[in-house]
N, C-alpha and C positions, 0 to 999 in steps of 0.2 A: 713342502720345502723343508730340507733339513740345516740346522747351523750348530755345530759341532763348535764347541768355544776349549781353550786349551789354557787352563788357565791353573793357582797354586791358591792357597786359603790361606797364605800369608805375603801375597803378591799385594800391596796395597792399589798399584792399578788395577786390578782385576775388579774389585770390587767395584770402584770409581765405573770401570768399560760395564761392568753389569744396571745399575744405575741408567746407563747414557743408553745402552743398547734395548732395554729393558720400555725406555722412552720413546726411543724411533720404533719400536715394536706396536706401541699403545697408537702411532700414528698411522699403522700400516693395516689399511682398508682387511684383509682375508687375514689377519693374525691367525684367527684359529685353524689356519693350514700351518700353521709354521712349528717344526717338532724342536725344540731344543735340547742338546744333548751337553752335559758337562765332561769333556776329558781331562784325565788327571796331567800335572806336569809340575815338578819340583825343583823350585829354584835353590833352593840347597838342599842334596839327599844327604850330607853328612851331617846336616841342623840333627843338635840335641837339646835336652831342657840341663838349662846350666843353673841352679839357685842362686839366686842373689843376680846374676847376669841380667842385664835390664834391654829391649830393642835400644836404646839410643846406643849402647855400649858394643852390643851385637854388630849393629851397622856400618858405626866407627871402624871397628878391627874388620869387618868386612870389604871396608874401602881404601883400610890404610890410612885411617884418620882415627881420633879421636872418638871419646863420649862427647862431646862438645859440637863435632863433625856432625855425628848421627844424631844427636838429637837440631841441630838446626835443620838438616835434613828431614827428619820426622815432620819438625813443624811447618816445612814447607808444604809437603805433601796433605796432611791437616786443612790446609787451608785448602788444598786444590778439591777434597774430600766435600768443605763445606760448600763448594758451586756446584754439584747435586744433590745437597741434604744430608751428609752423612756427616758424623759424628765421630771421629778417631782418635781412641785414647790409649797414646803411644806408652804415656806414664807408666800404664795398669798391665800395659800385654806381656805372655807368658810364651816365651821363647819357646819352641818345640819342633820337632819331628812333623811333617805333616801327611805322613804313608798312612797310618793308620785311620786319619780323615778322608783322605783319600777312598781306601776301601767302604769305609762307612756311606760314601757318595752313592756307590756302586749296588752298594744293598738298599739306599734308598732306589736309583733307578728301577728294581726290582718290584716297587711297589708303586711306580708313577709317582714320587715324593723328591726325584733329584733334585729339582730347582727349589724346594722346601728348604731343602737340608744343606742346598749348597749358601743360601742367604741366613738360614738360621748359624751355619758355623763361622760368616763371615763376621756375623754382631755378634757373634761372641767372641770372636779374637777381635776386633777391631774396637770395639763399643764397650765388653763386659769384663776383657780382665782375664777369658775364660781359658784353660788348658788344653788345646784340642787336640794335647799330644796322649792325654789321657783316657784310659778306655773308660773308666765309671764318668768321667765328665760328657763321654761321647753317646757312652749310650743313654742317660738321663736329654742332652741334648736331641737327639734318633728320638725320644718317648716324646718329646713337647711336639713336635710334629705329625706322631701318630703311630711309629715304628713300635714294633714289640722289641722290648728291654735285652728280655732276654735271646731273642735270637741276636741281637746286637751282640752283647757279649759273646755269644759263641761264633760267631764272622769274624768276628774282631780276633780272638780269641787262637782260632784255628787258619786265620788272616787265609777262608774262604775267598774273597776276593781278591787277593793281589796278584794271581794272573791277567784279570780285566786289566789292572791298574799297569804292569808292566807290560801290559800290549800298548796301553794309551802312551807311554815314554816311547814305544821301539814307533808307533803311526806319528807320533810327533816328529819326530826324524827326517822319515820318511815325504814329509809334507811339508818340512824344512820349517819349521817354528823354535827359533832362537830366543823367544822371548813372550813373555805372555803380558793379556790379553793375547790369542792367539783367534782369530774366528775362520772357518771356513765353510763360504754357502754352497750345501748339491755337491762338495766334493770338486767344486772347479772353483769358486772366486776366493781367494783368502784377504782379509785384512788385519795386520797387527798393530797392537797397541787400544788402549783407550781412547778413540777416535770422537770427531763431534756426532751428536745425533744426528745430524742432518748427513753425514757421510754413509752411517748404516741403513738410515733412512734412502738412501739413494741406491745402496749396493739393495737392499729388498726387492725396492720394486721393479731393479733391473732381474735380479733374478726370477723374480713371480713372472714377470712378464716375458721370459724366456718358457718357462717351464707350463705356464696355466695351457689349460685346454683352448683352441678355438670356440670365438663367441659365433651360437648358431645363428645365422638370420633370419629363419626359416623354421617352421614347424613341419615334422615330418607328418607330411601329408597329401604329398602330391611328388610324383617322377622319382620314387624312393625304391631302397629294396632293405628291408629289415634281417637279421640272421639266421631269422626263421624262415626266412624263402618269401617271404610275401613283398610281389612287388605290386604298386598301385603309383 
């Protein structure tokens, strides 16, 4: 089973839906059939690093409200953070670009480390304070989960990746995801948003039990015909 998730490293539901999704995973009997794939999708591609600019301020002007606005806002979302465990330190986080995270996603896929790298740069924006619009922050970040440094930097560098990255925005489109958390299982069921576990949990095991093989009753052993020709 595949589930392709469409989701931004500064989307703070996303994290939340990884979390929840992550849980109804841990419940679901064959997990280790199940491939997960990160796609890129940026909720603001014109987001830059502003100094001195803070998220509650960011948010505010992003809504047409206030620093006041965004930060009660923040802290709402905070709370909804702490009913899966997570920790969100709106105070600390470092406004940025999130393309070049993006690509870094893409080079971790290349080495079976996406889902590493996509939970290591979410505590670091969410949890650390950390720049993830930064290429020496990314690639020390890439080395803690096992990536070599330096090919980071030159990915980064030569933004190797950002044709993946601009296919993941044109299949987003296309698949009609307006908003992230974006999930879609096998390419047919979608669900968006950061849903309960129990809802992923349900979309699972309807789709395993679309897609698994038939349970044999029967040991081939009698009224058979093998591909090899051998019938008994």
């Amino acid at each position: 089973m595949k589930v392709e998730i469409w989701s931004d490293v500064v989307c703070p539901f996303c994290y939340i839906g990884k979390r929840k999704f992550e849980k109804a995973l841990e419940q679901f009997g064959p997990k280790d059939k199940v491939e997960v794939v990160w796609r890129s999708f940026q909720l603001d591609p014109e987001m830059k690093h502003v100094p001195g600019m803070s998220v509650h301020e960011y948010l505010g002007k992003r809504k047409g409200g206030t620093t006041a606005d965004g930060k009660r806002m923040n802290d709402q979302m905070a709370e909804m953070a702490k009913e899966v465990g997570l920790t969100y330190d709106f105070d600390n986080a470092v406004i940025n670009n999130t393309l070049l995270a993006h690509q870094l996603l893409h080079l971790a896929k290349t080495h079976q480390k996406q889902d590493q790298m996509k939970e290591r740069l979410f505590a670091a924006y969410y949890t650390q304070g950390q720049n993830i619009g930064d290429i020496d922050t990314l690639v020390r970040l890439g080395e803690e989960i096992g990536l070599d440094g330096p090919e980071i930097k030159e990915a980064l560098t030569k933004q190797t990746y950002l044709q993946e990255v601009q296919e993941d925005f044109i299949r987003a489109q296309q698949v009609g995801v307006r908003g992230v958390p974006f999930y879609v299982f096998n390419n047919k069921y979608a669900v968006s948003g950061a849903q309960p576990t129990e809802l992923f949990k349900e979309v699972l095991d309807k789709v395993w039990e679309e897609e698994k093989p038939p349970t044999v009753l029967g040991e081939v052993t009698g009224g058979t015909c093998t591909p090899d020709g051998v019938c008994d």
